[in-house]
LUMMAR-930073 format. One line per field, with one value per residue (C-alpha): residue number from 0; x, y, z. Coordinates in steps of 0.05 Angstrom, whole numbers, plus 5000, padded with zeros to 4 digits. Example, Ala and Ser with C-alpha at 12.3 -4.5 7.8 and 13.67 -1.06 7.14 Angstrom:
2
resi 0  1
x 5246  5273
y 4910  4979
z 5156  5143
***
This chain:
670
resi 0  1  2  3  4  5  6  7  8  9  10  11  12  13  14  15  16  17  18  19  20  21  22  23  24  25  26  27  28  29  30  31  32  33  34  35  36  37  38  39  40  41  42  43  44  45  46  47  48  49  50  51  52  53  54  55  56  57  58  59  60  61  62  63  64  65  66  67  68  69  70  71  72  73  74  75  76  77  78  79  80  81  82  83  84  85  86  87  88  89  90  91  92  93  94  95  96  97  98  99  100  101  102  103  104  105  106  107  108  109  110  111  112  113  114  115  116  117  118  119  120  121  122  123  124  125  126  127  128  129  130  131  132  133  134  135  136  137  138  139  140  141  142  143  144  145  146  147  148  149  150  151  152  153  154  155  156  157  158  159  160  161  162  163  164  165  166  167  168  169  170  171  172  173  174  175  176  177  178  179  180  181  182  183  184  185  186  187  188  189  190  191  192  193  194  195  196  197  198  199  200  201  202  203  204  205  206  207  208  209  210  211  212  213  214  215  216  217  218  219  220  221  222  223  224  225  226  227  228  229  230  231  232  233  234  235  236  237  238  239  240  241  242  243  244  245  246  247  248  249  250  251  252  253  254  255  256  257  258  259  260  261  262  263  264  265  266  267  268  269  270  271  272  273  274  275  276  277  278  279  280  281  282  283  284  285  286  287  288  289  290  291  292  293  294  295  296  297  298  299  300  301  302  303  304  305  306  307  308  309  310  311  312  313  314  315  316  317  318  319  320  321  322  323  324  325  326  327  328  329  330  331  332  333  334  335  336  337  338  339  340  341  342  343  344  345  346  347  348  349  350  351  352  353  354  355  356  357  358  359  360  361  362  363  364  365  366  367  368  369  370  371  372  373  374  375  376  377  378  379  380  381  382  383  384  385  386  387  388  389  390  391  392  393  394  395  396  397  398  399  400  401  402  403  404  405  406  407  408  409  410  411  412  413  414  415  416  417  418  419  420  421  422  423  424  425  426  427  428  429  430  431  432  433  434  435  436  437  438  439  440  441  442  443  444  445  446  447  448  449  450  451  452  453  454  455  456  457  458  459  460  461  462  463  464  465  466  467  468  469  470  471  472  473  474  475  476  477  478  479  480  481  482  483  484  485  486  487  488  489  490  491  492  493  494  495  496  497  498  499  500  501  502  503  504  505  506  507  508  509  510  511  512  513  514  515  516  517  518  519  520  521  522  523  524  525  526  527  528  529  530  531  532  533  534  535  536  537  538  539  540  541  542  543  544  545  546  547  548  549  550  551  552  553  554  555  556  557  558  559  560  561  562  563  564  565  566  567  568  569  570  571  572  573  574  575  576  577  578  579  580  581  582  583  584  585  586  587  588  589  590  591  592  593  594  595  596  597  598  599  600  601  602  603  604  605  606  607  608  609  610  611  612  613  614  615  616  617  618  619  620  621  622  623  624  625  626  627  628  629  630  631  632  633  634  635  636  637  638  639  640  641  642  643  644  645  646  647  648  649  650  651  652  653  654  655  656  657  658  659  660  661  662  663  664  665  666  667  668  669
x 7713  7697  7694  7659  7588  7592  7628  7585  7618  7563  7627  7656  7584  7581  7641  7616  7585  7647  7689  7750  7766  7759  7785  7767  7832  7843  7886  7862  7877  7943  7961  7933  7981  8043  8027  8019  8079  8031  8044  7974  7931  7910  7844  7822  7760  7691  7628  7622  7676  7651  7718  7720  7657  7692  7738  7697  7655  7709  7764  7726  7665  7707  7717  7784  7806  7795  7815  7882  7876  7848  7910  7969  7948  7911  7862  7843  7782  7788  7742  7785  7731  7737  7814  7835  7910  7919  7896  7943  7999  7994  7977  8048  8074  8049  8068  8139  8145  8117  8047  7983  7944  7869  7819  7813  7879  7915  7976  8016  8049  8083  8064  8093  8055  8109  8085  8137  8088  8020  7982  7902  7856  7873  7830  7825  7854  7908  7880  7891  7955  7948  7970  7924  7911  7921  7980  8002  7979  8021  8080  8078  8075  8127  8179  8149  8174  8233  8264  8270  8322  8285  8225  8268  8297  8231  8215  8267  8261  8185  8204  8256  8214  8152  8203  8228  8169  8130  8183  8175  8223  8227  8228  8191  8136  8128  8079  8120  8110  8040  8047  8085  8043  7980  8008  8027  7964  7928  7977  7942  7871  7832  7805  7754  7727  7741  7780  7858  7874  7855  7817  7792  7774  7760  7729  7794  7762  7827  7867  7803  7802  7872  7868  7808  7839  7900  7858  7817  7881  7911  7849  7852  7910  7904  7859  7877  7813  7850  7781  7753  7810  7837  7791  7751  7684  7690  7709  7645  7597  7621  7622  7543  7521  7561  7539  7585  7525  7452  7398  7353  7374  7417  7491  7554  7592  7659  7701  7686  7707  7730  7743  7684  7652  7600  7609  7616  7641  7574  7580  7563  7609  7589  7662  7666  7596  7607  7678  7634  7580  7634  7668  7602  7579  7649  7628  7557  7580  7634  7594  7522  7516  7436  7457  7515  7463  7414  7465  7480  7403  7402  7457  7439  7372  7397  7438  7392  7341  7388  7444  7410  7404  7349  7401  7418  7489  7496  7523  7583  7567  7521  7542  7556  7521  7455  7432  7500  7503  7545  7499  7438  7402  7410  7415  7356  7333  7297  7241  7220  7238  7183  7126  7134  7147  7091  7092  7148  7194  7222  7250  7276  7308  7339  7362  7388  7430  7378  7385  7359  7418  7445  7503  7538  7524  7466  7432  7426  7471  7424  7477  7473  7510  7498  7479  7411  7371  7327  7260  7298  7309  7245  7216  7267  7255  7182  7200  7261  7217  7173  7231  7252  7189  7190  7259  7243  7205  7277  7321  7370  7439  7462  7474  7529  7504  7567  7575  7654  7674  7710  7657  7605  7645  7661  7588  7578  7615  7586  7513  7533  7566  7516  7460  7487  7497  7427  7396  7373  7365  7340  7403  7448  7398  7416  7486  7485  7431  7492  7539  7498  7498  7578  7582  7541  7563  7628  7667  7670  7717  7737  7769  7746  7726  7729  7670  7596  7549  7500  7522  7582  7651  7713  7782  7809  7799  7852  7880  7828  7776  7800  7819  7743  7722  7757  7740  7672  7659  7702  7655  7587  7616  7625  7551  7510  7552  7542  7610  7603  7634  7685  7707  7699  7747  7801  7793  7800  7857  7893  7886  7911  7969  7984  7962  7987  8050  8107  8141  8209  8213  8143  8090  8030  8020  7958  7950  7945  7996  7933  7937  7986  7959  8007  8081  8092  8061  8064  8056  7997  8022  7986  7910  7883  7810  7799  7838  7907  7888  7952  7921  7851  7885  7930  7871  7829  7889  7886  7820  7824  7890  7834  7779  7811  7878  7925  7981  8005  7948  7981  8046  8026  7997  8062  8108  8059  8067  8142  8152  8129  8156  8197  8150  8103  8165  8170  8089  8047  7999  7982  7997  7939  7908  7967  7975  7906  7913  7964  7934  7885  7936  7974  7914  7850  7794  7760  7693  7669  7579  7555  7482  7443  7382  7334  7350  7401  7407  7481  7495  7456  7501  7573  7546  7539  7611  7676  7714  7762  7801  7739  7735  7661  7646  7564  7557  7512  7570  7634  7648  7631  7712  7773  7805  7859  7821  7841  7772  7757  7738  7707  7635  7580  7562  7498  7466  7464  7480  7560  7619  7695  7747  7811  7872  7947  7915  7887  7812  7779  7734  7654  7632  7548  7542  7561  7604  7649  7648  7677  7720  7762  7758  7777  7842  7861  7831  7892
y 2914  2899  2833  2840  2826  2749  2755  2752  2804  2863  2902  2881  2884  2957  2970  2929  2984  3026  3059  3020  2958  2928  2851  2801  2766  2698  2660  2698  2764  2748  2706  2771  2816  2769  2770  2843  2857  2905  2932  2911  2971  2930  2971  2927  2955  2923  2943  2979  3018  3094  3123  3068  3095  3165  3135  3105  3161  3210  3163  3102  3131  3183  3168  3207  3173  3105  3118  3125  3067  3026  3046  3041  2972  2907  2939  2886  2905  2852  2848  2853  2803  2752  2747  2775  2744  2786  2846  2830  2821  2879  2922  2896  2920  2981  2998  2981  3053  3075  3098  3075  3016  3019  3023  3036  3008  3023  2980  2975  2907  2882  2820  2776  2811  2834  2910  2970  3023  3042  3079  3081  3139  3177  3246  3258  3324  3340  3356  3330  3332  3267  3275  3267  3210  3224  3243  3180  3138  3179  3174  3098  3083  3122  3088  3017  3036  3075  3062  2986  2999  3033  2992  2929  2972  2988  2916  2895  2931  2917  2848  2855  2902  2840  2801  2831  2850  2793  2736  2701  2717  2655  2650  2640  2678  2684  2722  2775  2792  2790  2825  2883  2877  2888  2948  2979  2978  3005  3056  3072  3068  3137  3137  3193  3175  3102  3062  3081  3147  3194  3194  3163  3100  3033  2971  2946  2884  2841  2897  2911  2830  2828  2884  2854  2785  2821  2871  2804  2766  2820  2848  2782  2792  2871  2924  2965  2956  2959  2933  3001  3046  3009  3039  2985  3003  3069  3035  2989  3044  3107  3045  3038  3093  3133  3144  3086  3042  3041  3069  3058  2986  2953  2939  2979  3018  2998  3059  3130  3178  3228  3207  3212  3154  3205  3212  3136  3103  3079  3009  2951  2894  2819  2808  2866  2856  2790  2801  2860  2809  2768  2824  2858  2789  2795  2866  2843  2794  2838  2899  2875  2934  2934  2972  2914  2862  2905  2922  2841  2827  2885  2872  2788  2812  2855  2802  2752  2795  2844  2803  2724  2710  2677  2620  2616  2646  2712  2767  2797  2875  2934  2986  3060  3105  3100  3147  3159  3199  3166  3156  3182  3125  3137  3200  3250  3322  3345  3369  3297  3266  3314  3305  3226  3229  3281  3302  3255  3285  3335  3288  3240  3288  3316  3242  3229  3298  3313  3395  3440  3458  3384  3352  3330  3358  3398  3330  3284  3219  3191  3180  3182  3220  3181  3110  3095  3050  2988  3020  3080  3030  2992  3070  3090  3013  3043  3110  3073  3028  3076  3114  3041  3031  3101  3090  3030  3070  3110  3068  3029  3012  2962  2895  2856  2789  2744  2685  2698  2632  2672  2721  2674  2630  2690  2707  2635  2628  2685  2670  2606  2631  2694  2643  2595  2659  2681  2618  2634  2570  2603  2629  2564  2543  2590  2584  2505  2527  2568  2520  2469  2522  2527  2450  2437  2495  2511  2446  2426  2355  2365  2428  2488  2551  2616  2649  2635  2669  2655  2580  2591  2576  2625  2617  2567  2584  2623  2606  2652  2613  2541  2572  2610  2539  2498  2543  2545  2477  2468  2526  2492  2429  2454  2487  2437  2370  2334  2292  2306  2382  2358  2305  2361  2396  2351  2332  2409  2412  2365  2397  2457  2424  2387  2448  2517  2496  2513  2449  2479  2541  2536  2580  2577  2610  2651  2620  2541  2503  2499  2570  2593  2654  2693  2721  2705  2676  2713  2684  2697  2736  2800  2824  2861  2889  2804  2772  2737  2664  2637  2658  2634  2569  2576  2580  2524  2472  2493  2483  2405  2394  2408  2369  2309  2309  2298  2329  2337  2401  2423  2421  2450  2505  2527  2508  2566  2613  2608  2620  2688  2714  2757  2784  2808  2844  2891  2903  2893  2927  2875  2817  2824  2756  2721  2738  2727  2658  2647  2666  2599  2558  2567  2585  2543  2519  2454  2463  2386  2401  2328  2335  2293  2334  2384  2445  2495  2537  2522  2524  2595  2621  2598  2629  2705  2698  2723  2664  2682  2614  2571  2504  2476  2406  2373  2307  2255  2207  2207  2148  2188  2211  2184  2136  2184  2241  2264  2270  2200  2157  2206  2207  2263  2277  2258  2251  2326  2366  2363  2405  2380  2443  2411  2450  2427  2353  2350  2360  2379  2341  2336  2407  2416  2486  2561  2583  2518  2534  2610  2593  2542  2586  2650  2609  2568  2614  2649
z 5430  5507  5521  5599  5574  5581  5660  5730  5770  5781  5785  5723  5681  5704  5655  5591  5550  5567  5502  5540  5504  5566  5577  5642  5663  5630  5592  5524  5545  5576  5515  5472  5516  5496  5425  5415  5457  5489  5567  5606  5635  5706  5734  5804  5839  5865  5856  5927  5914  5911  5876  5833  5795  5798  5763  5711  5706  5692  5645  5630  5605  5564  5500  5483  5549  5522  5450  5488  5531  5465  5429  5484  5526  5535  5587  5641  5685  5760  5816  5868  5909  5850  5858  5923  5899  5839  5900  5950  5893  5863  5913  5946  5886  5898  5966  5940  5914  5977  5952  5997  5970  5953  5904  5842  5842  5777  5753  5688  5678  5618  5581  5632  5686  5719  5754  5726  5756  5787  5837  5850  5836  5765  5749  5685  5694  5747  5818  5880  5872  5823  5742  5690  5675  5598  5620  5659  5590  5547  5594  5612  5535  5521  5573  5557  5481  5492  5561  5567  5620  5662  5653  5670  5733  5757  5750  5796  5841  5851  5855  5903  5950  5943  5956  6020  6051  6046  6061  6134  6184  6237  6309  6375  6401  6474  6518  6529  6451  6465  6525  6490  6423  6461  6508  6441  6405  6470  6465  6386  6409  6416  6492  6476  6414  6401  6345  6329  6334  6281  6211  6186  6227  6216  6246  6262  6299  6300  6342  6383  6400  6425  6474  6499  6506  6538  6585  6610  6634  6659  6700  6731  6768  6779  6804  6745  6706  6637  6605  6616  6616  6550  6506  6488  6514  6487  6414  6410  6440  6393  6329  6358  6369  6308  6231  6204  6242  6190  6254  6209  6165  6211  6190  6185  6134  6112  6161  6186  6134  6204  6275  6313  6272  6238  6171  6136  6072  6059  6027  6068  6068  6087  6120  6166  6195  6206  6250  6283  6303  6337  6376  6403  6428  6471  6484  6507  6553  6584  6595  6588  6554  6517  6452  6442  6440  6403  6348  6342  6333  6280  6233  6239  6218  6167  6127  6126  6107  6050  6038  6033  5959  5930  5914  5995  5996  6024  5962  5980  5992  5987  5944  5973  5910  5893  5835  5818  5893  5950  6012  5986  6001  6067  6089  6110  6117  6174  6141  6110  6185  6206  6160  6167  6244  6264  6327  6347  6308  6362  6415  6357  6319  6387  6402  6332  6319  6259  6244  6189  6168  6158  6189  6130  6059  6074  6096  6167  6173  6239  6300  6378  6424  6484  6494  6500  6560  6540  6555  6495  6447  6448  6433  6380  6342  6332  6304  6266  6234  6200  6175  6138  6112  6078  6058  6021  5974  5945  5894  5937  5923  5872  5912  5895  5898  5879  5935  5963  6010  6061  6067  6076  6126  6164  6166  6185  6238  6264  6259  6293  6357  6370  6358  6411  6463  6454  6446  6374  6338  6278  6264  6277  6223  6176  6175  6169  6107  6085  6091  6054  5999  5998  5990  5943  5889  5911  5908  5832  5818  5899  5889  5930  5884  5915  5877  5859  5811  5762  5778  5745  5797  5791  5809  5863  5929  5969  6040  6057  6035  6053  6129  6144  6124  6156  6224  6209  6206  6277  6306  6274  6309  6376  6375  6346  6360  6293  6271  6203  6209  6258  6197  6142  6186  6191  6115  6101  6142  6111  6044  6068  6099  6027  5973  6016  6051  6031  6061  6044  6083  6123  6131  6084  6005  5992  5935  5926  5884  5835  5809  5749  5723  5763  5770  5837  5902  5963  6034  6081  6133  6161  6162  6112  6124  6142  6201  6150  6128  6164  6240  6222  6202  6263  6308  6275  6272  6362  6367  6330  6375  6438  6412  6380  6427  6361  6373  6297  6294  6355  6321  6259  6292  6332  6275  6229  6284  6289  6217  6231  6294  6262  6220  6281  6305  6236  6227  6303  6272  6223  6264  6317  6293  6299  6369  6376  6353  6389  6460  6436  6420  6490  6536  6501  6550  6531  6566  6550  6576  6592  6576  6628  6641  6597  6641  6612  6669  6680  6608  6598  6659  6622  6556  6600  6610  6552  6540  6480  6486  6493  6455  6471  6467  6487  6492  6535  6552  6561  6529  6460  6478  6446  6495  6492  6512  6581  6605  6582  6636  6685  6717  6712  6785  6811  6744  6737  6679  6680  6659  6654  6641  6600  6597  6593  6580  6646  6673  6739  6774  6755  6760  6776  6791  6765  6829  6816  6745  6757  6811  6765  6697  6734  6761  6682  6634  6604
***
């Protein structure tokens, strides 16, 4: 009998009228695995996930289907966004046998959870070049009965390949890592159309940051204008002005199902708008470029007004189906844009690439083909707008409205910096409102959970969650001044140093020394569709070395990124927050603002300007500084508004005025 009616997960309620004797993962369906001597069927998916209700439609919803999975396995239904661990574990396993990850990801384990075999999608008949997967059930039950050897063979070698592939490999990074890192990605970007070469494409904001970190230093020594010819700016406009970005709603789709950004994966995901906020403010600032800042305003106004639950956490994603049809929500035919538009129809549908015909499936995915001037966008807004308020009226997509910590720090931290750029208050607001949510449902006993819903905490919270938290509260900090998320910060970083270290070997577990439930811990290494928890600790543990001048975060920091050198070397491609992290580590800027007068004209200038390495301190006296500090004991000049630049444990002299301001940054920032 399915035993998902009682669990929170939208994605996992979606499954408890299935046929499938479906279990959630806990100690009574482990324990029920072990007694029966039964292999596990492991199903992970989330409830965004368009081919994971393919899947279900097809196999789990089929009763013949499940009368085989019913009589074969323990059948254990995970959100992959409730335990990202179990995820990243098993998809490892996985990739051991050389398959690509994703989702539905489909894994047989024995009792002891140890993977044997797996792979993702399953039709219920062969196609695609995929078995049955009647087939596969048959087959699977009759090794796990028959073939122990093999089964114990396979089982190695999983283990081994885990093993291998995420162990650290130590060693020092320099710049010319980064320096070669960077050149190499740059070499992967798409200069016509944007984003890495190829299809399909995704937001891969991580890699996008370091070339833009690298094409900043190095344009400050050359006339080679790398920032344009890098790809960059063509990456952020095609992502704007493409079909992966909602015209209409605000926000962006997961990836681009082709290369020109048209066609998207339609769910909406909390995490990759969030790191897409961050890297268009960079955009902004660098190109001052009006769609940038429009698209920022947009997608901030789209979570808090889609994605802010009732409760005051943000959920965690917007589905891709609606009416059991992937992007009908939004898509449009012409027709319809022409009876609601009138006689404004024409030039918009011209503008937007809407045709008879359609442009994908006999229907209109709205997208630009070239960039649009502010007077354009202030006209399109109008027409957009009465295209949302139609589309209001057809049944949206199921919102999955679980609270995820590293989601909603990411979001957090992003809310916080664009509202300190644009002098939007409101939205500092928010995110301390958010924050102030975390705390107060998310720590139970003083442990950190890593999931809220239904008030109801699951599973202990990841280095993932503990490291978007801990950076958060530096980042809320640095743009609002108060101590107390300067203290939370050092408090969390200390229990990241005690519960995720591996103070053996170094480096950092994903996992916490809390968590049991699992056959192995793997180390956080590389990013995954979220920058790896071990470079957003990396980069928070820099950024308390600059404001509180202890030199043990300073050490901690290098001593994480050393424990992974060699591990940057096998996968680049994965490592672009670590390099990232460490360009702040090596090259931060302290910008300590001594607040003396009301104006903010100085202030307003700095916050025009990309600064990837800043650390941003505001006080009204100096004296608020450690003794230590190396800016203690200075005077503000002529009781202006006053700026100190720190770098290397030294600070210039009282700076008053924008040209000194540039002239000193364009010589330290690095």
């Amino acid at each position: 009998m399915n035993k998902l009616e009682k669990e929170t997960s939208p994605y996992l309620l979606e499954h408890k009228k299935n046929p499938v004797d479906w279990y959630a993962w806990n100690s009574n369906s482990l324990k029920k695995a072990k007694k029966e001597g039964k292999p596990i069927l492991l199903s992970i998916g989330y409830s965004a996930c368009h081919w994971c209700h393919v899947m279900a439609r097809e196999s789990f919803e089929n009763k013949e289907i499940a009368t085989l999975m019913n009589k074969y396995f323990v059948n254990i239904k995970v959100d992959r966004e409730e335990r990202p661990d179990l995820d990243a574990i098993y998809q490892n396993a996985l990739q051991v046998f050389g398959e690509q990850g994703g989702w539905p990801l489909t894994m047989f384990l024995t009792p002891n959870l140890e993977p044997f075999w797996g792979g993702t999608y399953f039709p219920p008949k062969e196609k695609f070049g995929r078995p049955a997967f009647p087939t596969v059930l048959k087959t699977i039950n009759n090794v796990f009965n028959n073939e122990k050897n093999k089964i114990q063979k396979s089982i190695n070698l999983i283990k081994k390949g885990i093993t291998e592939s995420t162990s650290n490999i130590s060693g020092a990074i320099n710049k010319n890592l980064f320096d070669q890192v960077s050149l190499s990605l740059i070499n992967l970007i798409d200069k016509t159309n944007g984003g890495i070469k190829g299809a399909p494409k995704f937001p891969n904001v991580p890699i996008f940051e370091n070339i833009l970190r690298f094409s900043i230093e190095k344009d400050k020594h050359s006339k080679n204008n790398l920032m344009i010819n890098s790809g960059i700016y063509q990456t952020l406009e095609k992502m704007c002005n493409g079909g992966i970005y909602d015209h209409v709603g605000g926000g962006f789709s997961r990836y681009s199902t082709d290369e020109k950004w048209l066609v998207p994966h339609f769910e909406k995901m909390l995490y990759d708008n969030a790191q897409l906020i961050e890297l268009l403010i960079y955009g902004y600032q660098i190109f001052r470029e009006p769609t940038f800042k429009n698209r920022i305003f947009e997608t901030i106004n789209w979570v808090l007004r889609e994605m802010k639950t009732k409760d005051g956490g943000l959920a965690s994603a917007i589905d891709a189906d609606s009416e059991g049809e992937e992007g009908k929500y939004y898509v449009w035919e012409k027709k319809e844009i022409d009876t609601i538009l009138g006689n404004s129809s024409e030039l918009f549908c011209k503008t937007y690439n809407i045709k008879k015909e359609g442009n994908w499936e006999s229907k209109n995915i709205l997208h630009l083909e070239n960039k649009r001037n502010i007077k354009e966008i202030e006209t399109d807004k109008k027409l957009l707008n009465i295209l949302f308020e139609i589309r209001k009226k057809r049944i949206p997509p199921n919102l999955d409205d679980k609270i995820l910590v590293d989601s909603n720090t990411l979001m957090i931290n992003a809310l916080t910096n664009a509202g300190w750029v644009f002098n939007q208050k409101k939205w500092i607001n928010e995110a301390e409102n958010i924050y102030s949510f975390l705390e107060k449902n998310l720590f139970k006993n003083c442990e950190l959970y890593h999931c809220w819903k239904n008030f109801k905490v699951k599973t202990f919270a990841t280095l993932d969650d503990f490291a978007n938290l801990l950076r958060s509260s530096i980042t809320l900090f640095e743009k609002t001044g108060k101590k107390k998320y300067l203290n939370n910060s050092i408090n969390f970083s200390k229990k990241i140093l005690n519960d995720f270290k591996d103070k053996k070997n170094g480096s950092f577990y994903i996992n916490s020394n809390k968590t049991t439930d699992i056959f192995t811990k793997l180390k956080s290494i590389y990013d995954n569709a979220t920058p790896s928890g071990i470079s957003i600790l990396i980069q928070s543990l820099s950024k308390l070395f600059y404001l509180t001048g202890n030199e043990n975060f300073y050490n901690e920091a290098e001593s994480a990124l050393e424990s992974v050198h060699g591990n940057i070397e096998k996968n680049f491609f994965s490592s672009a927050s670590l390099l990232n992290s460490y360009d702040i580590l090596n090259n931060g800027i302290l910008i300590i603002f001594i607040r003396s007068e009301k104006n903010d004209f100085l202030l307003n200038k700095i916050k025009k300007i990309c600064l990837p390495n800043m650390i941003y301190q505001e006080i009204t006296d100096l004296k608020e500084l450690d003794k230590t500090h190396p800016a203690f004991g200075k005077k503000i000049k002529e009781n202006k508004n006053t700026i100190f630049i720190c770098k290397n444990q030294s600070c210039s002299l009282p700076i008053t005025t924008f040209d000194e301001f540039a002239k000193i940054i364009n010589n330290k920032n690095g």
